[in-house]
N, C-alpha and C positions, 0 to 999 in steps of 0.2 A: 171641577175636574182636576187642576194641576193645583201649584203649589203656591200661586201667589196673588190678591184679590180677587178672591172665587173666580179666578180666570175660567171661560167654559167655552166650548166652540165644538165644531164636526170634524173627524177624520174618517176619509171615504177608507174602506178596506177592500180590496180587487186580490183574489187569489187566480192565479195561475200555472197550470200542471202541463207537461211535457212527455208524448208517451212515451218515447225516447229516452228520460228521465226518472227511469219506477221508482215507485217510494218519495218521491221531493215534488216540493213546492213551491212556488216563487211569492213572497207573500206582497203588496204592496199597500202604504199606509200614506195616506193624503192629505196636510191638513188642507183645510176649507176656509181657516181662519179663525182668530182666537180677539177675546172681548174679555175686559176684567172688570172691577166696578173703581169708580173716580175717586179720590184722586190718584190711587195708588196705581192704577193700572198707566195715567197718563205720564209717572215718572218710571214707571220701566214695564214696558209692556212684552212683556215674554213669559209662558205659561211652560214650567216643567213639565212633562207626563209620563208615565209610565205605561208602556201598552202592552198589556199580556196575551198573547197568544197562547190558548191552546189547544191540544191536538193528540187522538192515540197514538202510538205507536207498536203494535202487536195488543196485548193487552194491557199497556202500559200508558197512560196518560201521562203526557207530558207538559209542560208549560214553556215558554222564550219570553221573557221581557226583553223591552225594544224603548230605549230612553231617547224621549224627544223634546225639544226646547223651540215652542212653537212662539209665532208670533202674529199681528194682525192680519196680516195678507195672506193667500193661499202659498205653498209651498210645493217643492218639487218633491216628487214622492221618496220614501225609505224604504228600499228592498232591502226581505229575508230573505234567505234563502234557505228553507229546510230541508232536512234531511233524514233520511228515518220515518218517514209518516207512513203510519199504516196505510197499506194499498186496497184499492176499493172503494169503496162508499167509505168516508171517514166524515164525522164533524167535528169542525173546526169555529173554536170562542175566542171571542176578542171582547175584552175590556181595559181597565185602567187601573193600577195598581200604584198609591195604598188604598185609594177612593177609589171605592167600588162604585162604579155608572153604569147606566144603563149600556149593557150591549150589544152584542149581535152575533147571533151564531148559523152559521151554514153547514149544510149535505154538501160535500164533495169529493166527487169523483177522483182517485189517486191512479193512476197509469199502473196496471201487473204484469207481470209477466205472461 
C-alpha cells in the first residue's frame, strides 16, 4: 500500500454530515496500524500513503489527496473537511494513490437546503 517494504495495514474511513452544514463533510481517516516485511520494515518502520478521496460536486467529480505517514500502532484520526459536496444522495471513494488498493465506497446522505 505505501512506500516502503510493502508496508500494508487498515484505515477506518467515518464520514460525517451536519445539517446545519449543506454541501460539507467531515471526512475522518484512522490508521489501525501498519506492518512491512523484515528486515527493512524493522529499521524504519513508517509507511507513506496517499489517500484519495472522492466525491461529486454538482456534476463535477472531484478528488482530495490526504498524505499520511503511518506507523505501527493505531493512530489519532485525520480530519477533512469538505466543502462543495454535492447535496443529497452523493457517493463518496476512498483509495490510495499511486497504488491503487482495494477500496471502499459509500451512499451518503449530504444535508440541502
Amino acid at each position: 500500500m505505501g512506500n516502503n517494504a510493502f508496508c500494508h495495514g487498515a484505515i477506518h474511513v467515518g464520514i460525517d454530515t451536519n445539517p446545519a452544514k449543506r454541501g460539507q463533510a467531515t471526512i475522518s481517516l484512522t490508521s489501525r496500524g501498519f506492518t512491512g516485511t523484515q528486515p527493512a520494515w524493522g529499521r524504519n518502520p513508517s509507511c507513506r500513503v496517499n489517500v484519495a478521496i472522492g466525491y461529486w460536486s454538482g456534476i463535477q467529480y472531484r478528488e482530495k489527496g490526504v498524505p499520511m505517514n503511518l506507523g505501527p500502532r493505531p493512530e489519532a484520526p485525520v480530519r477533512v473537511n469538505l466543502r462543495g459536496v454535492g447535496q443529497g444522495i452523493n457517493l463518496m471513494s476512498f483509495t490510495t494513490h499511486p497504488n491503487l488498493n482495494k477500496g471502499v465506497s459509500y451512499y451518503v446522505r449530504i444535508p440541502q437546503p
